[in-house]
VOFIBA-510957 format. One record per residue (C-alpha): x, y, z. Coordinates in pm, whole numbers, padded with zeros to 5 digits, always signed. Example, Ala and Ser with C-alpha at 12.3 -4.5 7.8 and 13.67 -1.06 7.14 Angstrom:
BEGIN
+01230-00450+00780 +01367-00106+00714 
This chain:
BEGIN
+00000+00000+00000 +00289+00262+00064 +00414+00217-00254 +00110+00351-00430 +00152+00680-00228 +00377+00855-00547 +00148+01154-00518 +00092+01245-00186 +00272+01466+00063 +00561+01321+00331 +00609+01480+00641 +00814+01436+00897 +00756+01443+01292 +01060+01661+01421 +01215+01562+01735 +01125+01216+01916 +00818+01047+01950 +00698+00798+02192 +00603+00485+02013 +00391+00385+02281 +00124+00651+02110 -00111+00476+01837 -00326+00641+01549 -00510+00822+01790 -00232+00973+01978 -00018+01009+01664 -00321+01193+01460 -00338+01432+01786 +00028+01508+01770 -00039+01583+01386 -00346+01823+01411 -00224+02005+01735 +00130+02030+01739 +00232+02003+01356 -00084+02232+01270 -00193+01973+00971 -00444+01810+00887 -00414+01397+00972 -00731+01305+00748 -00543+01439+00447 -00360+01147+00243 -00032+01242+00331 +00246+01046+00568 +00320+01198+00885 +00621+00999+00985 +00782+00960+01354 +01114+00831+01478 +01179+00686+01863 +01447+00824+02089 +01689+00591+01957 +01641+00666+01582 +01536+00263+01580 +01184+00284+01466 +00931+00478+01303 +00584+00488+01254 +00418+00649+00953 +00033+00767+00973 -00172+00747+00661 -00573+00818+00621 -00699+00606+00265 -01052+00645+00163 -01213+00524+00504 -00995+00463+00739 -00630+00519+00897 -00302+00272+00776 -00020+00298+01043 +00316+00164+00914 +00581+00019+01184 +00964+00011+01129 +01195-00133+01382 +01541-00202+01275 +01740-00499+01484 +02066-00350+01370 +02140+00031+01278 +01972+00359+01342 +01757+00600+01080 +01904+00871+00981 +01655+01115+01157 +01708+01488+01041 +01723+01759+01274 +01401+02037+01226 +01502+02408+01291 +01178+02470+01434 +01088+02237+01769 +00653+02187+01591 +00720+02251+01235 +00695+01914+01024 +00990+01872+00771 +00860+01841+00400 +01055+01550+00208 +01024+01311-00097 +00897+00980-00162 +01237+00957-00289 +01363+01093+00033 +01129+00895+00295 +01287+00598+00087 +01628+00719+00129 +01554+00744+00478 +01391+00438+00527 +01672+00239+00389 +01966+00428+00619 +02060+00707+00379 +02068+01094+00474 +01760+01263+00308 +01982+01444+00136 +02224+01267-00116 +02457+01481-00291 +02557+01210-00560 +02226+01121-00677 +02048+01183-01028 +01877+01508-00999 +01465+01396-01056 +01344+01519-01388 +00968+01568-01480 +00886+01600-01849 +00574+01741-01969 +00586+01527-02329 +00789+01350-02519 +00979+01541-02830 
C-alpha cells in the first residue's frame, strides 16, 4: 500500500516520539502540534528516541493505515528540524532514502526530472 503513495505529501515528525502513542495519539500530535491536517492522504512519519523505529500515519478512503519500522541493527538517519513543531517536508524519494539508512539528502544522486511530453 505505501508504494502507491507517489502523489501524496511526506512529512516528517521533528524531534522524538513515543512509540507507545497509536493512530489516535499520533493523529493528535499531527493536528495540534504540527498544525496539519491527519485526514489528508499524506504520511506523517515519527522516529523513537533511539532513531530505531518509526511509525508512519496514513488516512486512505475510510480509514487510517499505520506503518511500523523497527530495525534490529542500525539507526535511521533522523534529520534535525530548525523549528521544535514545524513538520519537515521531504520526498517519496527521500522517505525511501531514509527508510533504507541514507541521509535525506544525497549529494551524488540523479537530480529527478519531470517532463511534460515527449519530443
Amino acid at each position: 500500500m505505501i508504494s502507491d503513495t507517489s502523489h501524496v505529501q511526506v512529512y516528517l515528525a521533528p524531534g522524538i516520539t513515543d512509540m507507545r502513542k497509536s493512530i489516535d495519539g499520533l493523529a493528535v500530535i499531527v493536528s495540534e502540534v504540527l498544525e496539519l491536517n491527519p485526514l489528508s492522504e499524506s504520511l506523517f512519519v515519527f522516529c523513537n528516541r533511539g532513531r530505531d523505529k518509526l511509525k508512519i500515519l496514513h488516512w486512505h478512503n475510510n480509514g487510517f493505515w499505520l506503518y511500523y519500522r523497527r530495525l534490529e541493527k542500525g539507526r535511521f538517519n533522523w534529520p534535525q528540524s530548525k523549528v521544535a513543531d514545524q513538520a519537515i517536508t521531504i520526498t517519496r524519494r527521500q522517505l525511501n532514502w531514509l527508510l533504507d539508512g541514507l541521509p535525506i539528502h544525497q549529494k551524488k544522486a540523479h537530480p529527478q526530472i519531470q517532463y511534460r511530453s515527449v519530443a
